[in-house]
C-alpha positions as CSV (number, residue, x, y, z in Angstrom):
1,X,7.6,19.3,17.5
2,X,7.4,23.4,17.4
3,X,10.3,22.8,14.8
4,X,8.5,20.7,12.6
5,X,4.5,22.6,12.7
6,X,6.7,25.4,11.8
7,X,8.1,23.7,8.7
8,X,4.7,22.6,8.1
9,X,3.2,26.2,8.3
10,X,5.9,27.5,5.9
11,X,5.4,24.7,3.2
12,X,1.7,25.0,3.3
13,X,2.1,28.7,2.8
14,X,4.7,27.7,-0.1
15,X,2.2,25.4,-1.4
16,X,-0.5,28.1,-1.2
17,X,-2.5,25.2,0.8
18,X,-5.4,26.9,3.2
19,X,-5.7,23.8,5.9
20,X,-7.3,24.8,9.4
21,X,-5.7,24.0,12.4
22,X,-7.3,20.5,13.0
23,X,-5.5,19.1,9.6
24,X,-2.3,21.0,10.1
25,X,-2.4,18.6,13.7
26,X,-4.0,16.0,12.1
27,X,-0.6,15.8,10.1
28,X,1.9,16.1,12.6
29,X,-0.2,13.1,14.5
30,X,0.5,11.3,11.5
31,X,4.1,11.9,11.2
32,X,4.8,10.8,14.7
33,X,2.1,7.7,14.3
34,X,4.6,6.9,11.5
35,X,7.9,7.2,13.5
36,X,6.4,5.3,16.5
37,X,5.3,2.4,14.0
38,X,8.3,2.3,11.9
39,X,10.7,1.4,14.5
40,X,7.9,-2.1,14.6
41,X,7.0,-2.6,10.9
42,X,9.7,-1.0,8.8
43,X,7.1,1.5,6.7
44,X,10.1,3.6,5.7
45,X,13.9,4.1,5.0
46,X,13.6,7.5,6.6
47,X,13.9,7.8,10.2
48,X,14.8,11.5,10.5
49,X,11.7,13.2,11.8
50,X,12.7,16.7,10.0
51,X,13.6,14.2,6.7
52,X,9.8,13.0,7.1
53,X,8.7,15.9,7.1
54,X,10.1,17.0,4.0
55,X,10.6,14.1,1.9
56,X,6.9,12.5,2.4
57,X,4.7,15.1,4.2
58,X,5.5,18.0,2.0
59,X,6.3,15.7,-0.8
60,X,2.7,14.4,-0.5
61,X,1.0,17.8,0.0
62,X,2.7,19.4,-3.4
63,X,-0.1,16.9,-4.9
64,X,-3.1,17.9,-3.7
65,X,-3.6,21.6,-5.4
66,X,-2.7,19.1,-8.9
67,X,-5.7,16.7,-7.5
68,X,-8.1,19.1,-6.9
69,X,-7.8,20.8,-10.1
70,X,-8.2,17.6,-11.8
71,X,-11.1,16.6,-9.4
72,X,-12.7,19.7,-8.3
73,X,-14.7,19.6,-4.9
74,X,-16.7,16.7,-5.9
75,X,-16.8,13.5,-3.4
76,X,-14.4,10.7,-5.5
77,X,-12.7,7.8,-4.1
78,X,-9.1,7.8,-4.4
79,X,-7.2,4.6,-4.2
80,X,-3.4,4.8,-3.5
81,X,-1.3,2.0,-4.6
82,X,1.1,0.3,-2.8
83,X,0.7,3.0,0.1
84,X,3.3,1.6,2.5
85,X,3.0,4.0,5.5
86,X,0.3,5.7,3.7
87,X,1.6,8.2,1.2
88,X,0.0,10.1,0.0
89,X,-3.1,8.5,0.7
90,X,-3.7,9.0,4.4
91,X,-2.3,12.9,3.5
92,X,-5.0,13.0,0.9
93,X,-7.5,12.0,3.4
94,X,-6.3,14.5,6.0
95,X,-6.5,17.4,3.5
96,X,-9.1,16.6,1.4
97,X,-12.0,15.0,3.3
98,X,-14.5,15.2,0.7
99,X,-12.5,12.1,-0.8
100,X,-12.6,8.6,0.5
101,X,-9.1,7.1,0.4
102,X,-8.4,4.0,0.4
103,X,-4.8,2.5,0.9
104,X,-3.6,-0.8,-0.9
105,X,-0.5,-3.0,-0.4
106,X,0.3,-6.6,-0.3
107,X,1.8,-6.7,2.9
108,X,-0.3,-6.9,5.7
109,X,1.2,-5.0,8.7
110,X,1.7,-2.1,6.4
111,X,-2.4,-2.3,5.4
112,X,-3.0,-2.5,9.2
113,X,-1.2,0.5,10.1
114,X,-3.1,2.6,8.2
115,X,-6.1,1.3,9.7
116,X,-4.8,2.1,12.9
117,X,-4.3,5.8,11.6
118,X,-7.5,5.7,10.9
119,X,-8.9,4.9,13.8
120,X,-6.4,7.2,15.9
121,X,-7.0,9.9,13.5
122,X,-10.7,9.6,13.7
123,X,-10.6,9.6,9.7
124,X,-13.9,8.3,8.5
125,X,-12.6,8.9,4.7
126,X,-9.9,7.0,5.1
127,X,-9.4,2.7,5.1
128,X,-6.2,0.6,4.7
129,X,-6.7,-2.6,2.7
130,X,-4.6,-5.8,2.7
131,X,-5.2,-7.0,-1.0
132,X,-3.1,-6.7,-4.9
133,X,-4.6,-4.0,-6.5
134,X,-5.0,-6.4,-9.5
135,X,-7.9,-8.1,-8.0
136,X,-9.7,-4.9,-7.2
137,X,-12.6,-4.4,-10.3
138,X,-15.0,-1.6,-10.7
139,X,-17.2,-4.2,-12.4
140,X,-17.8,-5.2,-8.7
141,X,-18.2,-2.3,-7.0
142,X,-14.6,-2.0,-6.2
143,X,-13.8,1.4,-8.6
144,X,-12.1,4.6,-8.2
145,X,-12.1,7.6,-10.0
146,X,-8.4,8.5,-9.1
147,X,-5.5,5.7,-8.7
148,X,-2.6,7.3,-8.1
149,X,0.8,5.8,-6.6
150,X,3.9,7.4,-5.7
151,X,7.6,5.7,-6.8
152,X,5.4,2.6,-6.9
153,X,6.5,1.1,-10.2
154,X,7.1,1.7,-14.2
155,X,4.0,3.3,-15.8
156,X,3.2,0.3,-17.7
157,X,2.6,-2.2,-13.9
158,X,1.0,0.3,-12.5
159,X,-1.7,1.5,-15.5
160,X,-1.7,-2.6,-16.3
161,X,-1.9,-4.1,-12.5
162,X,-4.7,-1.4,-11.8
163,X,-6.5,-1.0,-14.7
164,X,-9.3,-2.8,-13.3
165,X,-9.9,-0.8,-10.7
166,X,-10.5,2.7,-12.4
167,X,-14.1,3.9,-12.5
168,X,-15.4,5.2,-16.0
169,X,-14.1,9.0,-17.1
170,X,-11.3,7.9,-13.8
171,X,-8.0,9.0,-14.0
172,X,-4.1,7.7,-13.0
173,X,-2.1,9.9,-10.9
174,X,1.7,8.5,-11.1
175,X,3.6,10.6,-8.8
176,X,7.3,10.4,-10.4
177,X,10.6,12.1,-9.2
178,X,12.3,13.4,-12.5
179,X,10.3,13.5,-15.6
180,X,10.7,9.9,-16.6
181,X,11.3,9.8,-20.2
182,X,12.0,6.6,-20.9
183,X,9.0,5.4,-18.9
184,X,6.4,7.4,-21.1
185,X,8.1,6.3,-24.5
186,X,7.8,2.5,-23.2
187,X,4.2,3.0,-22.1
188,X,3.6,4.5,-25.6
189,X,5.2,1.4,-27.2
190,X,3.6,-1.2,-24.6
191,X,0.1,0.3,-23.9
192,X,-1.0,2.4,-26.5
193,X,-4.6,2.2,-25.0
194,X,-3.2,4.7,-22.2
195,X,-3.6,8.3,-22.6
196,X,-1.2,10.3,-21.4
197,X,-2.8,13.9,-20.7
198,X,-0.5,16.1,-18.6
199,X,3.0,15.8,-17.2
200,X,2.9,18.0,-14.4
201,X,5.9,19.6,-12.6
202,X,6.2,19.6,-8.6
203,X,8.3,22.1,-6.5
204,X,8.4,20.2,-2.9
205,X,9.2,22.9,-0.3
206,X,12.6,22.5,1.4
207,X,13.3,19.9,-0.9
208,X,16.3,20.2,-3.9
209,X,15.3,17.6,-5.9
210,X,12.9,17.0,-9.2
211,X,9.2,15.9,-9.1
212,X,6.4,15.2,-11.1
213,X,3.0,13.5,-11.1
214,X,2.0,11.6,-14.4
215,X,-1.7,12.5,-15.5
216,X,-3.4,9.5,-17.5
217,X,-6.7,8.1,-18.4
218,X,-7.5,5.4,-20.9
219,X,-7.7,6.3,-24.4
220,X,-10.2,5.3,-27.5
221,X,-9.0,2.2,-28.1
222,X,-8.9,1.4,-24.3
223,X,-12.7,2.1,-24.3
224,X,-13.6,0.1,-27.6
């Protein structure tokens, strides 16, 4: 474990993220919640704890100085898509607790775990939710003023399934590995109504490979 809170330590300094001692633990509890849990429910292909730590800790953390510029220190909900084990929402929750994170996906174990990391975690921000995100509305209540996903699916699902679900002036935060080209020019041919404001490159500590997160919000004629 020394091993890894010193991997940690060096990609939050990398990251130029300030987290206290309390969230820096907070995280490693949640990395070996998530190995313990895995070897029931299957919440990822990666079993290495070192390749955790890399490929979805630091991974996860390389979004929030992107989210906070984009949100400021404001309280907003946040609603990850198709969370799985919880990235990057419950790492959200950890490092941001001014926003209230909520986890979606369609299978059930995987919604439970995270409200098992909630309660182990003592994260008050943070819920798991057993539901498709396309039956989430803000009409009802049920908004957010960020959905974001990570390698969830092609721009166009994830604006379409979730458009519901975004507050007013909200914003979707796709996080993508290389820049994905060919997704943006279909969305621009398949849902012109989606604005597409900033593509926004990662680096990812420790990790050689390409990342980005997809900034959008709906446009004009989405509004009309």
């Amino acid at each position: 474990m020394s091993d890894l809170k010193t991997t940690l330590q060096a990609g939050l300094q990398s990251l130029q993220l300030a987290l206290d001692a309390r969230q820096v633990d907070l995280l490693l509890d949640y990395l070996g919640l998530l190995q313990k849990w895995n070897k029931v429910y299957n919440l990822t292909a990666v079993r290495d704890p070192a390749e955790m730590m890399t490929h979805h800790l630091l991974d996860s953390l390389a979004a929030i100085r992107p989210l906070l510029q984009q949100v400021g220190e404001r309280p907003v909900k946040l609603l990850d898509v198709g969370s799985g084990g919880g990235l990057p929402g419950v790492v959200i929750a950890i490092a941001c607790p001014q926003i209230d994170v909520t986890c979606v996906d369609t299978v059930a174990k995987k919604a439970a775990f995270i409200q098992q990391a909630a309660a182990t975690l003592k994260l008050p921000n943070l819920r798991g939710l057993h539901a498709r995100v396309e039956s989430l509305n803000a009409l009802s209540g049920q908004g957010f003023d960020v959905v974001c996903s990570r390698a969830f699916a092609s721009l166009v699902d994830f604006t379409n399934w979730s458009s519901g679900a975004l507050n007013e002036g909200g914003v979707w935060m796709a996080m993508k590995g290389k820049h994905p080209g060919d997704e943006l020019a279909t969305l621009a041919a398949e849902a012109p109504a989606v604005d597409v404001f900033h593509v926004e490159q990662l680096h990812v500590p420790g990790l050689d490979a390409e990342r980005c997160i997809v900034w959008m919000r709906p446009g004009p004629a989405a509004m009309a």
